[in-house]
PyMOL Python script that loads the backbone (N, CA, C, O; Angstrom):
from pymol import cmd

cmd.read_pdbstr("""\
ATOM      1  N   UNK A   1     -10.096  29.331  67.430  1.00  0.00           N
ATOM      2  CA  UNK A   1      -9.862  27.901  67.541  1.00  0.00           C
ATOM      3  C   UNK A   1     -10.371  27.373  68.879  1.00  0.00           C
ATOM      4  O   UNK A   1     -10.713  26.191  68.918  1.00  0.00           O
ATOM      5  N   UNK A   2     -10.472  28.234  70.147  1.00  0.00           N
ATOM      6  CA  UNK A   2     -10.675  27.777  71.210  1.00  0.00           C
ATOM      7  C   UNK A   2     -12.017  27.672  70.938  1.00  0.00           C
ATOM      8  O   UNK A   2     -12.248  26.465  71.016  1.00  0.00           O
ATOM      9  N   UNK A   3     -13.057  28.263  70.655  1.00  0.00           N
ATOM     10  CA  UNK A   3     -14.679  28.017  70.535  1.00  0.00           C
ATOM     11  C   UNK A   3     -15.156  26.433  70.259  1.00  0.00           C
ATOM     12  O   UNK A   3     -15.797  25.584  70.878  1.00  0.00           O
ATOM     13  N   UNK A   4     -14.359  26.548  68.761  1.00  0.00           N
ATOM     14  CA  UNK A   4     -14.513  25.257  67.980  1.00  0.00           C
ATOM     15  C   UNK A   4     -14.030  24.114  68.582  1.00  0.00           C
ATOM     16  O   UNK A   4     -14.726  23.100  68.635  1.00  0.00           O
ATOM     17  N   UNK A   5     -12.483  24.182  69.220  1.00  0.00           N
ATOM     18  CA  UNK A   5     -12.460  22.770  70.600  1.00  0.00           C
ATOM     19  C   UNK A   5     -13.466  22.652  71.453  1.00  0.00           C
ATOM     20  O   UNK A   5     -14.094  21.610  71.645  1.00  0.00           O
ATOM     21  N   UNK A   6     -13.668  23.774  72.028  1.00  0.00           N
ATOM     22  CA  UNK A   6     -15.082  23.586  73.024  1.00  0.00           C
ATOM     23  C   UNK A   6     -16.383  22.989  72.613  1.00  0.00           C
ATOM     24  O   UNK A   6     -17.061  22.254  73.331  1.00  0.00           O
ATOM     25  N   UNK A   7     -16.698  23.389  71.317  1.00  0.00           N
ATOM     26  CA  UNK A   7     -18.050  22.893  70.883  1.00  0.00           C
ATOM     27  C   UNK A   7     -17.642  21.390  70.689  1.00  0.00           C
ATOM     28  O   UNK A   7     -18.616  20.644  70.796  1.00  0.00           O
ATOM     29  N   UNK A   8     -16.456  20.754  70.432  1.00  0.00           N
ATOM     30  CA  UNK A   8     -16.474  19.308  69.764  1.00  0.00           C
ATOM     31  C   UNK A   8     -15.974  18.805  71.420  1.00  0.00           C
ATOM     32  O   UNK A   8     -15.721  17.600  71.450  1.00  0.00           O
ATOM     33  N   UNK A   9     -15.873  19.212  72.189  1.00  0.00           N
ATOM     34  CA  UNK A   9     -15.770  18.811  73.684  1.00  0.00           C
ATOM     35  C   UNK A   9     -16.809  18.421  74.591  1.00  0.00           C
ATOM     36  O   UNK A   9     -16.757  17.733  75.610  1.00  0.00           O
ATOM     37  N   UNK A  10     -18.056  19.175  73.845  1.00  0.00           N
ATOM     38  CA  UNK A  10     -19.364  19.259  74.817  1.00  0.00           C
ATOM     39  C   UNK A  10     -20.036  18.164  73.744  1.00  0.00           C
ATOM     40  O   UNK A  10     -21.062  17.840  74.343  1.00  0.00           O
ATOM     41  N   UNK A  11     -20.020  17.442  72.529  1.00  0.00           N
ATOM     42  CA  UNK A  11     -20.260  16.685  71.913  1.00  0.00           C
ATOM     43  C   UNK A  11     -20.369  15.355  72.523  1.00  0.00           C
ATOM     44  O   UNK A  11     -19.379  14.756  72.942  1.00  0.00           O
ATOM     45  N   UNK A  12     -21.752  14.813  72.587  1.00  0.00           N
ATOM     46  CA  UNK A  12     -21.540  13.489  73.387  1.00  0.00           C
ATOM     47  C   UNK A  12     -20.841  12.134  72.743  1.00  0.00           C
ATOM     48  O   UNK A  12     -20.148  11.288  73.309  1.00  0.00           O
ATOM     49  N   UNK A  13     -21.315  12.235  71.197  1.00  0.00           N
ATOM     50  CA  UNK A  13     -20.318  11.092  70.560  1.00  0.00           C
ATOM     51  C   UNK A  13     -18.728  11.149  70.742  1.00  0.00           C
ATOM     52  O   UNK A  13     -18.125  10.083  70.859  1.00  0.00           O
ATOM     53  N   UNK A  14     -18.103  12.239  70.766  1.00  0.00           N
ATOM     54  CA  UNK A  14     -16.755  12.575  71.349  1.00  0.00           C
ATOM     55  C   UNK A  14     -16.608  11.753  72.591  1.00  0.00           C
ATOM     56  O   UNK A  14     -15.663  10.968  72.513  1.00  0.00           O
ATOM     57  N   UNK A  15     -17.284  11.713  73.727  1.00  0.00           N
ATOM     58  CA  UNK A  15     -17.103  11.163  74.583  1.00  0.00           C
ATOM     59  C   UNK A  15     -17.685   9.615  75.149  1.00  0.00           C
ATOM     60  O   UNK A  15     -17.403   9.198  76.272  1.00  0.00           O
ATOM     61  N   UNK A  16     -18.408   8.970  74.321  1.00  0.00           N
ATOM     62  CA  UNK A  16     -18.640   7.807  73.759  1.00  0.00           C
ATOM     63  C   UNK A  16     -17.978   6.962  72.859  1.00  0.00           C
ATOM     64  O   UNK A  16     -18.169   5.764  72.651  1.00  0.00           O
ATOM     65  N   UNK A  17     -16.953   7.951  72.209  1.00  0.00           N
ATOM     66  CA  UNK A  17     -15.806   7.012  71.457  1.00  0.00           C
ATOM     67  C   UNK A  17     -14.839   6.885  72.578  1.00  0.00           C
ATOM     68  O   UNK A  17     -14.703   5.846  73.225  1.00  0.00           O
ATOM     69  N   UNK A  18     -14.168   7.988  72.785  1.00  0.00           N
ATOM     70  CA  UNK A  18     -13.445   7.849  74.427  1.00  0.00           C
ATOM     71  C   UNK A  18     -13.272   6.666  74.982  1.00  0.00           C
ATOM     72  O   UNK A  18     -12.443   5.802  74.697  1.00  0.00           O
ATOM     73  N   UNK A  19     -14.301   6.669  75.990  1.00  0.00           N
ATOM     74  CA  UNK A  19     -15.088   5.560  76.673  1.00  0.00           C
ATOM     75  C   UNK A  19     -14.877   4.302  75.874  1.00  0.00           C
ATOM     76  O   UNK A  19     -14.136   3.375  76.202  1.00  0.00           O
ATOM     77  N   UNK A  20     -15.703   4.387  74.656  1.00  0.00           N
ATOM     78  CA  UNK A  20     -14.985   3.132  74.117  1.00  0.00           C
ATOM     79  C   UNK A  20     -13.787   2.112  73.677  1.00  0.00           C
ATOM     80  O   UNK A  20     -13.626   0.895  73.584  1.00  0.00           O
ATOM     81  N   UNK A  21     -12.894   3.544  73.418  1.00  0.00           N
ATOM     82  CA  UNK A  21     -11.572   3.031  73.670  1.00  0.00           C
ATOM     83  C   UNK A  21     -10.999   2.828  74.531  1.00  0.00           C
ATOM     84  O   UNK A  21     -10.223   1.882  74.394  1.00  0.00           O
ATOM     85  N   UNK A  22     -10.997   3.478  75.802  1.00  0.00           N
ATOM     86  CA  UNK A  22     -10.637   3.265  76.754  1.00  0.00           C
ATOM     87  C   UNK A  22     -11.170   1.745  77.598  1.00  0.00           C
ATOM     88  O   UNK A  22     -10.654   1.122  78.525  1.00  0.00           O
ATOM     89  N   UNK A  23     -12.453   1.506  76.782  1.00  0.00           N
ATOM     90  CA  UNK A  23     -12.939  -0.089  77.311  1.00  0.00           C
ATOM     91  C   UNK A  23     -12.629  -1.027  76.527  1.00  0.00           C
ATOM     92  O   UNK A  23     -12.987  -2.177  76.783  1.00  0.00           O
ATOM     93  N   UNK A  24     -11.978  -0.759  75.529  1.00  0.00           N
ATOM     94  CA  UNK A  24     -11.198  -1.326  73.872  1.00  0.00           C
ATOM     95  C   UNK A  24      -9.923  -1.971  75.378  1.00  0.00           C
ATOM     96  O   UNK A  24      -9.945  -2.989  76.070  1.00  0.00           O
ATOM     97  N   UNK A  25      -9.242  -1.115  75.344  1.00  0.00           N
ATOM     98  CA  UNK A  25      -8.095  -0.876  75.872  1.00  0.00           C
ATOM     99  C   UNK A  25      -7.852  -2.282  77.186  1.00  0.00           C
ATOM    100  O   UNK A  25      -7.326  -3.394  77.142  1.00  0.00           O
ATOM    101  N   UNK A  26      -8.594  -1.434  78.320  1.00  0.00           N
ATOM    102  CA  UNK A  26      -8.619  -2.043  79.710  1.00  0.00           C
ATOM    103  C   UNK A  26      -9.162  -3.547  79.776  1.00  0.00           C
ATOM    104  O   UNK A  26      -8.518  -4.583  79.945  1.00  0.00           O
ATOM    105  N   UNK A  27     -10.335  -3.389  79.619  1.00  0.00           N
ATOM    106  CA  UNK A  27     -11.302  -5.191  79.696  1.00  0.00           C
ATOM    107  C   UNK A  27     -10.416  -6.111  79.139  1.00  0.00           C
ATOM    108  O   UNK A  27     -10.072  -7.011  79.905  1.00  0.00           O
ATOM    109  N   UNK A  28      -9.932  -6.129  77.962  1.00  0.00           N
ATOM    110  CA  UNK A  28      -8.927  -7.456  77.955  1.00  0.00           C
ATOM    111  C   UNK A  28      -7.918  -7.199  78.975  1.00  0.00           C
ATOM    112  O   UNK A  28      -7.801  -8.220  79.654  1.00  0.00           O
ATOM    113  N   UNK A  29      -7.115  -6.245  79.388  1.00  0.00           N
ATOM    114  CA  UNK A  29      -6.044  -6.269  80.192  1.00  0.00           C
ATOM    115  C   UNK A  29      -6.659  -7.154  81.579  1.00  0.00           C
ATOM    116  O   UNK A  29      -6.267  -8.274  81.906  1.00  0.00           O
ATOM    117  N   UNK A  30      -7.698  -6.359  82.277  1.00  0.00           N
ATOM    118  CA  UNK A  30      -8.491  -6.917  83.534  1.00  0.00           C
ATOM    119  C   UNK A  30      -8.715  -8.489  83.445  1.00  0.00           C
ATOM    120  O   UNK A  30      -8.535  -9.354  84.302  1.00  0.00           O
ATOM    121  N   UNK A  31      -9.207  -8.592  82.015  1.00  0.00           N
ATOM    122  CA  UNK A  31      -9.417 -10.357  82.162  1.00  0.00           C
ATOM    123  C   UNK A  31      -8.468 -10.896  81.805  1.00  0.00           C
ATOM    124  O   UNK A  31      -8.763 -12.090  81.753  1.00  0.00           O
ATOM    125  N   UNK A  32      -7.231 -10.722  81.445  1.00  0.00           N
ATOM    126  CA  UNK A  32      -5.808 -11.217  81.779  1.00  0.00           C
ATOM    127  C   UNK A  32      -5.584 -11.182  83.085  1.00  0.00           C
ATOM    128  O   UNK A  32      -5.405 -12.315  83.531  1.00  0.00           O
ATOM    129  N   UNK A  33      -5.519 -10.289  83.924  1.00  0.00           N
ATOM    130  CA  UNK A  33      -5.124  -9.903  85.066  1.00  0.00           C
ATOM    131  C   UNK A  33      -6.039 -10.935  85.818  1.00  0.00           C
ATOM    132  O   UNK A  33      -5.613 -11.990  86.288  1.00  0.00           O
ATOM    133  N   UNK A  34      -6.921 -10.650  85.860  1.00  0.00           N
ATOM    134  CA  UNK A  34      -7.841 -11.841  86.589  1.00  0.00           C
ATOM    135  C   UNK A  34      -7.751 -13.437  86.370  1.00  0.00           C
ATOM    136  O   UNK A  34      -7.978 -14.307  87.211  1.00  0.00           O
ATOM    137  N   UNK A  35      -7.290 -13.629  84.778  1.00  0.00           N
ATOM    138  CA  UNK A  35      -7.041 -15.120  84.744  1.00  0.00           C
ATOM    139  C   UNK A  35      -5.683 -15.682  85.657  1.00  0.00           C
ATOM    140  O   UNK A  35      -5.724 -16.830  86.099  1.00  0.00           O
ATOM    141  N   UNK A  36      -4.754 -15.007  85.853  1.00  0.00           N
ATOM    142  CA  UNK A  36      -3.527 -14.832  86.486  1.00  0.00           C
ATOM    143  C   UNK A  36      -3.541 -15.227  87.614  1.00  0.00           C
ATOM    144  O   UNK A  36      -2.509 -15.714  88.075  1.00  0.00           O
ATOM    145  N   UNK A  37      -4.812 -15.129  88.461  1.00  0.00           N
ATOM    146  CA  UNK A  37      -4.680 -14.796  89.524  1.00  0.00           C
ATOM    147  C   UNK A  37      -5.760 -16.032  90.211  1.00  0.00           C
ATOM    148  O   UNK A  37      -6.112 -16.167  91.383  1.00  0.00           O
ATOM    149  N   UNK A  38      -6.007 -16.594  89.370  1.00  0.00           N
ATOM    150  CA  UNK A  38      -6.619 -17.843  89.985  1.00  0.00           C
ATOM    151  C   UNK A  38      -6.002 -18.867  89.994  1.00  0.00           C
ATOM    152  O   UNK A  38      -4.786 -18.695  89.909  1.00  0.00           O
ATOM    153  N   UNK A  39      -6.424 -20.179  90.084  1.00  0.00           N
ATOM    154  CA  UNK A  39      -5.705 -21.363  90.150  1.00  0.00           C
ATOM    155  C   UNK A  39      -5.185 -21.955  89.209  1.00  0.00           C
ATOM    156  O   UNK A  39      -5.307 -21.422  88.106  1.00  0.00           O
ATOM    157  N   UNK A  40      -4.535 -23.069  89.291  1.00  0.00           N
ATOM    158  CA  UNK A  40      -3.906 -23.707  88.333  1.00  0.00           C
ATOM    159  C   UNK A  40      -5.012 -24.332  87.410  1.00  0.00           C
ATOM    160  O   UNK A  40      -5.083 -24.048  86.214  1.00  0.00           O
ATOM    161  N   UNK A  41      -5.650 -24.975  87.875  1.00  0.00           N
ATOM    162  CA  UNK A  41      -7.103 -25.741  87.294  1.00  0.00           C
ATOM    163  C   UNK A  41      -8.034 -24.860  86.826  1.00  0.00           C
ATOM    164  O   UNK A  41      -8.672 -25.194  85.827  1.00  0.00           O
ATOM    165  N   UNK A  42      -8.297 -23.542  87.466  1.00  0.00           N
ATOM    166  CA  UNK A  42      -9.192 -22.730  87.114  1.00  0.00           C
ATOM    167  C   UNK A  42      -8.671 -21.913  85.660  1.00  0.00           C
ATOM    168  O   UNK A  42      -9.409 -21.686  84.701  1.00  0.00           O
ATOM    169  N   UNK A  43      -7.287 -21.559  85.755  1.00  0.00           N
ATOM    170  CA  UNK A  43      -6.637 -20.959  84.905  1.00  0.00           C
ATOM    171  C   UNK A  43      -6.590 -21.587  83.307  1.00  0.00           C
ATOM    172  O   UNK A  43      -6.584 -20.956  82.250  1.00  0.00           O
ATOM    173  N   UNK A  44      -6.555 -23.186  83.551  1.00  0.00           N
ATOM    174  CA  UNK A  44      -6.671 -23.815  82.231  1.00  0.00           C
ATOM    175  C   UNK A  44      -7.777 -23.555  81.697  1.00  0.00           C
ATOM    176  O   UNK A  44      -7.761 -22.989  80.604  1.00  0.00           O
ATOM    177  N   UNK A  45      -9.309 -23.970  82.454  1.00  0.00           N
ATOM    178  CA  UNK A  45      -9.983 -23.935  82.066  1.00  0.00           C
ATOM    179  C   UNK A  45     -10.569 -22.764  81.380  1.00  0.00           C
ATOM    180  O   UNK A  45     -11.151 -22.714  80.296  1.00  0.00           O
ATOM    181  N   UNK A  46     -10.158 -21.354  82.673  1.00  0.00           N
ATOM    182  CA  UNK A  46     -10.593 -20.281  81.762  1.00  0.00           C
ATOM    183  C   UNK A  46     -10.025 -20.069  80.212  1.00  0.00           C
ATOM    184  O   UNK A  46     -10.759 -19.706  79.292  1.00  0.00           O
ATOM    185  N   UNK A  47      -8.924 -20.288  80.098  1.00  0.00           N
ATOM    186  CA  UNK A  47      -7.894 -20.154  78.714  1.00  0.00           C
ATOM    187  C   UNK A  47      -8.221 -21.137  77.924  1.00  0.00           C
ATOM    188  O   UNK A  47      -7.506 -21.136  76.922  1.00  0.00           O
ATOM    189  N   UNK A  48      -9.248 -22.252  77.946  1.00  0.00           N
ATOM    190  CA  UNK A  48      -8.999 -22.887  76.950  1.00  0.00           C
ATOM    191  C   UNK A  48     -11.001 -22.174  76.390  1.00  0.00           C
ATOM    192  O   UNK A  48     -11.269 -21.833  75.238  1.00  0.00           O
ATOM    193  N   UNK A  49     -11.915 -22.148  77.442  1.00  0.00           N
ATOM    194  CA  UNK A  49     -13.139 -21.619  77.242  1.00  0.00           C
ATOM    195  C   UNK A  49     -13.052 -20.040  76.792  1.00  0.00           C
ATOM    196  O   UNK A  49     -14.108 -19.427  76.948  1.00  0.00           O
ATOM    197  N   UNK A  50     -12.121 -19.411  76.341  1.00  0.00           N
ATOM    198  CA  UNK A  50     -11.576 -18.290  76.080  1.00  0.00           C
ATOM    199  C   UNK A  50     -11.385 -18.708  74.665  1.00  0.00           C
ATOM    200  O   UNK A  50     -12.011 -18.414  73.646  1.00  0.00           O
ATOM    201  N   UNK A  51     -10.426 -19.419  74.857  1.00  0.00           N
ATOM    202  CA  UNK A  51     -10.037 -19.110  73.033  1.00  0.00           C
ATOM    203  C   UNK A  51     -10.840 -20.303  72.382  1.00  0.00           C
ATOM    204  O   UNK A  51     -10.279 -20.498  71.304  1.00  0.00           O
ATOM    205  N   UNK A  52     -12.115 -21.395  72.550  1.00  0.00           N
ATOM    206  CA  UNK A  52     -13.180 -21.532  72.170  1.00  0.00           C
ATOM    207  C   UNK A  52     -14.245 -20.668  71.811  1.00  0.00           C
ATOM    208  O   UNK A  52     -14.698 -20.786  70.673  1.00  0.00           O
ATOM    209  N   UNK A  53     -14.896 -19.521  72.845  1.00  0.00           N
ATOM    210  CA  UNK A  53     -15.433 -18.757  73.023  1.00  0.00           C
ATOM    211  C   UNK A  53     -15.145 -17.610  71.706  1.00  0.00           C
ATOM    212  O   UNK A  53     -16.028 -17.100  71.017  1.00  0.00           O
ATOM    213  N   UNK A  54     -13.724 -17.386  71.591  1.00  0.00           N
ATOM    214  CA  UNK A  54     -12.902 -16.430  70.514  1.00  0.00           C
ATOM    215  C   UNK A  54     -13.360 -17.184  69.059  1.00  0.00           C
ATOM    216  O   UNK A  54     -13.702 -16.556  68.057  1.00  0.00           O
ATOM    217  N   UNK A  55     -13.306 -18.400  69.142  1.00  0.00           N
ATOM    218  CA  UNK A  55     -13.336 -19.454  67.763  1.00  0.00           C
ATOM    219  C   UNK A  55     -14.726 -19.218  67.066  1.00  0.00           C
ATOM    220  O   UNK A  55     -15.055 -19.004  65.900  1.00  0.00           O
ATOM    221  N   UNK A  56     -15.385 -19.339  68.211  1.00  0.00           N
ATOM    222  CA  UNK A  56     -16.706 -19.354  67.814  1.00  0.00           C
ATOM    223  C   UNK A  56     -17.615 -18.240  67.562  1.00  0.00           C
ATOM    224  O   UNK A  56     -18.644 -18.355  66.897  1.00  0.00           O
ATOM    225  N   UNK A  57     -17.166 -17.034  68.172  1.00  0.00           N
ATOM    226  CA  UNK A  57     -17.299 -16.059  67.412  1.00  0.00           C
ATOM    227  C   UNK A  57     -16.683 -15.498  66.011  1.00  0.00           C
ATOM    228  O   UNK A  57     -17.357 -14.756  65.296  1.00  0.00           O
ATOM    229  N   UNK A  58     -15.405 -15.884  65.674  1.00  0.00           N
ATOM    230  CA  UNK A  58     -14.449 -15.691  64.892  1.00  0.00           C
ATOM    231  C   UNK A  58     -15.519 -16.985  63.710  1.00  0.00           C
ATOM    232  O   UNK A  58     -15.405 -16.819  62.496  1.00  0.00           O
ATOM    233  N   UNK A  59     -16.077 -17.680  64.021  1.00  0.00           N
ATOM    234  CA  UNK A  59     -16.807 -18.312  63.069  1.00  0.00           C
ATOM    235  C   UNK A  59     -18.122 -17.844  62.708  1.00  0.00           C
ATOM    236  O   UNK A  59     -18.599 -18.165  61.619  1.00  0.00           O
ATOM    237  N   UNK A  60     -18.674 -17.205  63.419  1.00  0.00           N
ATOM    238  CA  UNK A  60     -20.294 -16.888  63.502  1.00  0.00           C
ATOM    239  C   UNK A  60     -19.762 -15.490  62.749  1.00  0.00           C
ATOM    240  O   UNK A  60     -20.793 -15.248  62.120  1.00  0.00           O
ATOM    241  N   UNK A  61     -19.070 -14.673  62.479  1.00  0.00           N
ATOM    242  CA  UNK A  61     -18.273 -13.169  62.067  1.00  0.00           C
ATOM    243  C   UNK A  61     -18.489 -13.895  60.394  1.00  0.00           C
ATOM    244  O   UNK A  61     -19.254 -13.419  59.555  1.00  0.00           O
ATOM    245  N   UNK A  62     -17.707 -15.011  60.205  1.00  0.00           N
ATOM    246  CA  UNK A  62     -17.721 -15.331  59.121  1.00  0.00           C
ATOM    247  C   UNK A  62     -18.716 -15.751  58.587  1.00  0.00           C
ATOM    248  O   UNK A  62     -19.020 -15.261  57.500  1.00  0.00           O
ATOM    249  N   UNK A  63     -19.623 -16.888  59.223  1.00  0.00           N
ATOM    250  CA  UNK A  63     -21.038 -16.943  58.614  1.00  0.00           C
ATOM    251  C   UNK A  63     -21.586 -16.212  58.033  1.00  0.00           C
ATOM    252  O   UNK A  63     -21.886 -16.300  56.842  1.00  0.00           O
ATOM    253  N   UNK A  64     -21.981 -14.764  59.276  1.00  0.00           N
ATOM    254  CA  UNK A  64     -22.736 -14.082  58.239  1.00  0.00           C
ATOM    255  C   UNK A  64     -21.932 -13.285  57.652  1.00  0.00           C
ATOM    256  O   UNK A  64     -22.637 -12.553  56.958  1.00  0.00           O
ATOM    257  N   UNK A  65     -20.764 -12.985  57.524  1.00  0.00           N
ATOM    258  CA  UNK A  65     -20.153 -12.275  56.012  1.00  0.00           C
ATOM    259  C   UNK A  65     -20.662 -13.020  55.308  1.00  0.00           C
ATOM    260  O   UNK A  65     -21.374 -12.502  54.449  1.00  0.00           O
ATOM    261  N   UNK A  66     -20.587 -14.150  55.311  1.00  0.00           N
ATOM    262  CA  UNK A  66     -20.337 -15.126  53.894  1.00  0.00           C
ATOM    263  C   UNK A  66     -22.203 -14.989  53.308  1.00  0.00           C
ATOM    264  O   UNK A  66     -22.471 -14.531  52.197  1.00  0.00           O
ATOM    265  N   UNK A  67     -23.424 -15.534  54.408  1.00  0.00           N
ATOM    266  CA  UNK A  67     -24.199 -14.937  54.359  1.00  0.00           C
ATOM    267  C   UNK A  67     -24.701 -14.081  53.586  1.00  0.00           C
ATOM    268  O   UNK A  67     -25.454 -14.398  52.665  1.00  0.00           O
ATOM    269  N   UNK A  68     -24.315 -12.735  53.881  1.00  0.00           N
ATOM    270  CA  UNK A  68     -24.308 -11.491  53.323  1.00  0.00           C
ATOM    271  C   UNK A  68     -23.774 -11.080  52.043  1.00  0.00           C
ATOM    272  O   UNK A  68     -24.476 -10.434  51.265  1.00  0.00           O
ATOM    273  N   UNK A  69     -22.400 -11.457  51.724  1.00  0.00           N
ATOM    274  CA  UNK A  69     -22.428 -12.009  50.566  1.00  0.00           C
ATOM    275  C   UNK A  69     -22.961 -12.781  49.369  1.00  0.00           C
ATOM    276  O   UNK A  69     -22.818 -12.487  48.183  1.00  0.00           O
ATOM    277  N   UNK A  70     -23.748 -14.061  50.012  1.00  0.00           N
ATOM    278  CA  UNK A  70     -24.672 -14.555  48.867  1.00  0.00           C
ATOM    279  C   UNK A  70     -25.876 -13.701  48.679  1.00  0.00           C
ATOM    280  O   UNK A  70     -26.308 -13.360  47.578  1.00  0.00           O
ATOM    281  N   UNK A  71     -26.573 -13.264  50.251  1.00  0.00           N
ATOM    282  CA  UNK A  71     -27.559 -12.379  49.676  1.00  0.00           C
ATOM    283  C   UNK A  71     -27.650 -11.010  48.561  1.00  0.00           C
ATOM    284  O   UNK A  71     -28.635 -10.533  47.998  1.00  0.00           O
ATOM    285  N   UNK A  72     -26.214 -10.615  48.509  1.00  0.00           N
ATOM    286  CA  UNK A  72     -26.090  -9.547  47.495  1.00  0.00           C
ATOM    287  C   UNK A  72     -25.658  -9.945  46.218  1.00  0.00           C
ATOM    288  O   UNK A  72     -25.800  -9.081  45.353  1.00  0.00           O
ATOM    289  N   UNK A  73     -25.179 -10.993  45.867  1.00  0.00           N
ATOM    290  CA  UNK A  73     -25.080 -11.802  44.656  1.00  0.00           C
ATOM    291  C   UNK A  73     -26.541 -12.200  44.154  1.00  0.00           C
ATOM    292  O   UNK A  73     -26.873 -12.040  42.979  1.00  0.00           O
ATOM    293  N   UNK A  74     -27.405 -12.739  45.138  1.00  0.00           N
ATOM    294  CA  UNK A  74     -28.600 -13.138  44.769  1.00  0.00           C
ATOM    295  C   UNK A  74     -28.997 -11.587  44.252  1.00  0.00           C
ATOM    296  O   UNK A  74     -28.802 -11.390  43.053  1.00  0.00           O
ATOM    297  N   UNK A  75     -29.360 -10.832  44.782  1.00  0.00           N
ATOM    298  CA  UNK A  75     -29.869  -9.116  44.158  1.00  0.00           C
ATOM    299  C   UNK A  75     -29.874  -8.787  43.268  1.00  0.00           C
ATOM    300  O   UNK A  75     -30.723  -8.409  42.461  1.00  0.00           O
ATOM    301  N   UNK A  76     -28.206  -8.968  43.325  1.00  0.00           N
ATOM    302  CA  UNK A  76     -28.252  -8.397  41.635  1.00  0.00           C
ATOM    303  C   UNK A  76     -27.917  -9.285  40.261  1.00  0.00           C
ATOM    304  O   UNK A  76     -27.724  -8.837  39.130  1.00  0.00           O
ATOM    305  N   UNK A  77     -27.906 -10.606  40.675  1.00  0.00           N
ATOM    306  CA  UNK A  77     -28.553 -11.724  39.853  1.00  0.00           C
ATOM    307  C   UNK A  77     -29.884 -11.683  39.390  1.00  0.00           C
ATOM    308  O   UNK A  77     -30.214 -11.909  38.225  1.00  0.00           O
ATOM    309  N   UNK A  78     -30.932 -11.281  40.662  1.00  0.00           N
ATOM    310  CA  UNK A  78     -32.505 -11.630  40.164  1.00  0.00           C
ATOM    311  C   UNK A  78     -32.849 -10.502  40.536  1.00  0.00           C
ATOM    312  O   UNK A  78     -34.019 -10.142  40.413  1.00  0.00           O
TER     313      UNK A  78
END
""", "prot")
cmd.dss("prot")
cmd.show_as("cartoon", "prot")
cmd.util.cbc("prot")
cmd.orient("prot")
């Protein structure tokens, strides 16, 4: 069993998911932490260009699902 941990240890995607979670994890915490810590005026603004910023991706996500969806209806229609 010890070989086989080792070989999936020296695996670089192993340690690229890692990493990714661990940046899953932290980066929102940091940009909380950082909005906190500015001003009153600065603080609105970041929070409201934040959850715009969130909207508008959260819309463009859906586009192209929706998108993507007609294109595979079209397929196997024609």
């Amino acid at each position: 069993m010890g070989k086989k941990l080792a070989t999936v240890l020296k695996e670089k995607w192993l340690w690229y998911i890692i990493l990714a979670l661990i940046l899953i994890v932290v980066v929102p915490l940091m940009v909380i932490w950082l909005i906190t810590y500015l001003p009153p005026e600065l603080k609105l603004v970041t929070t409201v260009l934040l959850i715009i910023g969130w909207g508008v991706a959260a819309g463009y996500k859906d586009w192209i699902v929706h998108k993507r969806k007609e294109e595979k209806q079209k397929r196997e229609l024609g």
